[in-house]
Backbone bond lengths (Angstrom), bond angles and torsions (degrees), N, CA, C in turn:
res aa  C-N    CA-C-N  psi(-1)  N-CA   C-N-CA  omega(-1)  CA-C   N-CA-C  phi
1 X - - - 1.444 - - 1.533 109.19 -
2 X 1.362 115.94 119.63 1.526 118.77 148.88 1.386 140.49 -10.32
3 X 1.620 132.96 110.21 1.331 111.05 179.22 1.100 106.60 -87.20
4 X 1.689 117.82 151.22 1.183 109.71 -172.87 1.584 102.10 -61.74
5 X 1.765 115.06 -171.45 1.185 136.11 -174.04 1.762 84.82 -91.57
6 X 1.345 127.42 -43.73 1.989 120.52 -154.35 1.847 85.97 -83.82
7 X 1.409 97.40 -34.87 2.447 83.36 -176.55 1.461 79.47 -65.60
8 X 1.429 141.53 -106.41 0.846 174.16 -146.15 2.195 94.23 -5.45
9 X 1.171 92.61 -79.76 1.630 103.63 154.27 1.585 118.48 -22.32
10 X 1.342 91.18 -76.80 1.620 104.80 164.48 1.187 132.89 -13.60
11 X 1.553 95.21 -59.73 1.334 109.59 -166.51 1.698 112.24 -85.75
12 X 1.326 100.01 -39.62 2.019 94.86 158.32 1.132 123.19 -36.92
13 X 1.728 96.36 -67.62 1.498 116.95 179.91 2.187 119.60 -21.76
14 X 1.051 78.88 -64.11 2.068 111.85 160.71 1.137 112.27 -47.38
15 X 1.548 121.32 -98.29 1.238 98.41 152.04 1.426 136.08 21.42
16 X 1.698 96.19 -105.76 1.364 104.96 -165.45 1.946 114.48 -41.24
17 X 1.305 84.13 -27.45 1.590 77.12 -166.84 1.576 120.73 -96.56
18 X 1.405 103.86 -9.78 1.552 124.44 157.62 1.577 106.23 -61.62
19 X 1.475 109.98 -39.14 1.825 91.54 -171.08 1.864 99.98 -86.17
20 X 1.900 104.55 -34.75 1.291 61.98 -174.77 1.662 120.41 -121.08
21 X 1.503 120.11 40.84 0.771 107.22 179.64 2.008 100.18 -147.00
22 X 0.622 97.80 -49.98 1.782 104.00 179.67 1.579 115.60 -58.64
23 X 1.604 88.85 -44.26 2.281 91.24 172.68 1.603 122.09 -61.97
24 X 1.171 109.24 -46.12 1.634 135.15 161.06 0.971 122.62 -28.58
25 X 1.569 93.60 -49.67 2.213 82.15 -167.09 1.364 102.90 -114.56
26 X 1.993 112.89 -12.37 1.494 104.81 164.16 1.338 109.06 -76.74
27 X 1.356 153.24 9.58 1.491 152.97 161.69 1.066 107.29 -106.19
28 X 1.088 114.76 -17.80 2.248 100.66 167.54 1.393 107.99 -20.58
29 X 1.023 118.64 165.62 1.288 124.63 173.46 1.671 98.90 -117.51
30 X 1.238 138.83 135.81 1.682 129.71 152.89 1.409 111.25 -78.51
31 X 1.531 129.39 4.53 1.745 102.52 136.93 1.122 146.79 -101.48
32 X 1.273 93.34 21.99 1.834 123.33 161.13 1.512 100.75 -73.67
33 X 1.301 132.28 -10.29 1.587 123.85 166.35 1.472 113.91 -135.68
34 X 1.681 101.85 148.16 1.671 111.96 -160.07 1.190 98.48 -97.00
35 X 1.628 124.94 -12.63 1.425 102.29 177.60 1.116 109.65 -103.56
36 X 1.463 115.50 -175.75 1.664 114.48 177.88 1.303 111.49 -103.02
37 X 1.202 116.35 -21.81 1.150 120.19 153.36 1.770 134.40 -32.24
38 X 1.869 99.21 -69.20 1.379 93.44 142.39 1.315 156.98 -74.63
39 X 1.300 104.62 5.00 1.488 110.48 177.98 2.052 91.70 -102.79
40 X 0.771 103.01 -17.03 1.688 86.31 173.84 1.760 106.50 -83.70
41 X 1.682 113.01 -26.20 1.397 101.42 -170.98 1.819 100.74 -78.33
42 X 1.687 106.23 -26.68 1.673 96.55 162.27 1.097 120.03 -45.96
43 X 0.961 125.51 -96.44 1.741 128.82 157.25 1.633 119.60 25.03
44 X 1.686 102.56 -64.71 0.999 112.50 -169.88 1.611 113.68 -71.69
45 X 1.602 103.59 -45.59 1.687 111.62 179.06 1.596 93.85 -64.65
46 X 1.234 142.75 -58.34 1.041 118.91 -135.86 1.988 104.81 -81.23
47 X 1.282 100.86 -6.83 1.708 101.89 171.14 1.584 107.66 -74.90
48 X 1.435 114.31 -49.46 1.473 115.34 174.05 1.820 115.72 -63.56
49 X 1.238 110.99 -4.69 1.382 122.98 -177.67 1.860 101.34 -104.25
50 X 1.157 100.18 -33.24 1.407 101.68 176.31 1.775 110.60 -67.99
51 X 1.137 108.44 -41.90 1.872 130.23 175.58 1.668 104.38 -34.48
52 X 1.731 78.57 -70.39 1.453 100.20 -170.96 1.659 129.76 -51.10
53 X 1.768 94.37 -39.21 1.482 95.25 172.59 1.355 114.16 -74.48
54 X 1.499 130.19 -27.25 1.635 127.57 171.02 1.519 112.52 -69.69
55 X 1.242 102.56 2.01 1.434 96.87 -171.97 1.382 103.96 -108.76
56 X 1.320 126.25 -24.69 1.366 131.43 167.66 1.743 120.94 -80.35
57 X 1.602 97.95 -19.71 1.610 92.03 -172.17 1.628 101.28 -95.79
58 X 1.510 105.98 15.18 1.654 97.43 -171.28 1.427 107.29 -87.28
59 X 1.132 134.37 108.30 1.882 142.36 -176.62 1.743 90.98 -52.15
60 X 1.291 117.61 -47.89 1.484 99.22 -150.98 1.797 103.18 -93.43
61 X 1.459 126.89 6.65 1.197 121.41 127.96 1.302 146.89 -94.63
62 X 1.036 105.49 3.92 1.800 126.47 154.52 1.750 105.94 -123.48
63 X 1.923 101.05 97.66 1.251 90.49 171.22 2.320 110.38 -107.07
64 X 1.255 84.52 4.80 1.452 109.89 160.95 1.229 114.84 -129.81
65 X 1.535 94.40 135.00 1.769 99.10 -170.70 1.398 100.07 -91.60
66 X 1.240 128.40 16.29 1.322 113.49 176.44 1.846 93.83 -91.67
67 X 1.039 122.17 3.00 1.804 118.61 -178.31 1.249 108.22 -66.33
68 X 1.903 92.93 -46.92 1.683 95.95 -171.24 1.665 107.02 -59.37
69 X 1.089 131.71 -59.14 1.261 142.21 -165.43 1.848 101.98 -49.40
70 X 1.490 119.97 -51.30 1.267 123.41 177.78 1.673 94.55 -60.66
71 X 1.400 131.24 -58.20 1.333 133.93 -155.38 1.758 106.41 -56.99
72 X 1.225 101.86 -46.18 1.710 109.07 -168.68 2.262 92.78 -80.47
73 X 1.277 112.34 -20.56 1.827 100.91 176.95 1.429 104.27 -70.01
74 X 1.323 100.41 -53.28 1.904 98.77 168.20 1.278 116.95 -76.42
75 X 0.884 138.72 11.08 1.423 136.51 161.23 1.730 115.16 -92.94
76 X 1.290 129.99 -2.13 1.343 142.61 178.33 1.243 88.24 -117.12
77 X 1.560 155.06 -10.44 1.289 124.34 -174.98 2.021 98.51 -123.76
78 X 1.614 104.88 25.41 1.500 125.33 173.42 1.519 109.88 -70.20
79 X 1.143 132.70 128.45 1.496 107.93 126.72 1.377 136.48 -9.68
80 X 0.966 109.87 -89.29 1.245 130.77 148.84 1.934 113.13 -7.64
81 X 1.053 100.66 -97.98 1.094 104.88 158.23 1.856 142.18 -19.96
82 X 1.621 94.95 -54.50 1.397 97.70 158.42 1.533 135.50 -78.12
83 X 1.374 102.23 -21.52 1.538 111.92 168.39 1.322 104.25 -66.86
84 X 2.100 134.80 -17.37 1.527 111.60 -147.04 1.811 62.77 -95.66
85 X 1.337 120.54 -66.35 1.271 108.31 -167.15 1.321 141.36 -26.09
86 X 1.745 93.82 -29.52 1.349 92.11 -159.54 2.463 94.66 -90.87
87 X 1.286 100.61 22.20 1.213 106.91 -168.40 1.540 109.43 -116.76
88 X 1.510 101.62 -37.87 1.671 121.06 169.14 1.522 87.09 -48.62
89 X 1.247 113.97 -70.06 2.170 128.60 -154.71 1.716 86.72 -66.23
90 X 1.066 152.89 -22.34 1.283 135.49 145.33 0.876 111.84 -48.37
91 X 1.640 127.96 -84.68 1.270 127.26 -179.90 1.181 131.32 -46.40
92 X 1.471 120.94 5.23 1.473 134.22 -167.82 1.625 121.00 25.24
93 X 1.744 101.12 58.89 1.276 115.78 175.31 1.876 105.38 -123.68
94 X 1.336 104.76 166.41 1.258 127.21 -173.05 1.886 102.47 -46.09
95 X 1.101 108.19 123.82 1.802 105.28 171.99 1.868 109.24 -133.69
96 X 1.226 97.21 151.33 1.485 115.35 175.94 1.666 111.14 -10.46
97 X 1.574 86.95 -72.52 1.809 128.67 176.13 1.944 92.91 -43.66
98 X 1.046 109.67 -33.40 2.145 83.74 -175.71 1.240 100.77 -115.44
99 X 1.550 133.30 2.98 1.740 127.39 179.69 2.215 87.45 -94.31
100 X 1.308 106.26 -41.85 1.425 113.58 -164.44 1.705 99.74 -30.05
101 X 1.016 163.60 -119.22 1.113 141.93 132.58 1.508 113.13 81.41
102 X 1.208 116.25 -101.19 1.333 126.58 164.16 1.466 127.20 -71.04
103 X 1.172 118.67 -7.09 1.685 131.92 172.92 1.775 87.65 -89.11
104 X 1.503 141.45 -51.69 1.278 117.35 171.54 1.296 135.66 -64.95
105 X 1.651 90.53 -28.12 1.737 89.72 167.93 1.420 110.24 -57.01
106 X 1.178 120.40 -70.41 1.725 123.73 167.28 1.157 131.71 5.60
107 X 1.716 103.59 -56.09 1.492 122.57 -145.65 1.992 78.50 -90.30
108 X 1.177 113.60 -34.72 1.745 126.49 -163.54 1.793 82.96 -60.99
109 X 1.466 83.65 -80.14 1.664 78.14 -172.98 1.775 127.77 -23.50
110 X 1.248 102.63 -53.98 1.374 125.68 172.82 1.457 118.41 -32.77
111 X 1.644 108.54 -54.39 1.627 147.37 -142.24 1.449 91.09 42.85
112 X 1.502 106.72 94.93 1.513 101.52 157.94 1.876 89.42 -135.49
């Protein structure tokens, strides 16, 4: 059987952001940092990073993949959002703000 063309999308979409942003900072290591400070703010991103990736790989809340793409534009212009970034760029791990870029090229390629 055929995958559709919207999984198919989908599943890049995922992807892309599994290699470069969700795998990254859930494999950090916390003895890659000397303080405890940062290894507790690891901790902390990588549970809200853990959220995020179940929340993107779920089909039956993205039954258009154009959601994800709207979901993650408002998700960089969050509260929320800017506090995780501004915690990733502490931790000097992968954030929204430096994949954004190549996650639109993507979506172009895509036409989503």
């Amino acid at each position: 059987m055929a995958i559709k063309v919207e999984d198919r999308k989908r599943e890049e979409l995922v992807k892309f952001l599994d290699e470069k942003l969700f795998e990254p900072v859930l494999h950090a290591s916390a003895d890659d940092y000397k303080s405890e400070d940062l290894k507790k703010k690891l901790h902390e991103v990588q549970k809200h990073i853990e959220k995020e990736k179940h929340r993107f790989h779920d089909q039956a809340r993205y039954p258009v993949v154009a959601e994800i793409k709207k979901d993650i534009l408002l998700d960089l212009q969050s509260r929320t959002g800017r506090k995780l970034e501004h915690d990733l760029d502490a931790l000097e791990l992968p954030a929204f703000s430096k994949i954004k870029d190549g996650f639109l090229k993507l979506c172009d390629e895509l036409k989503i």
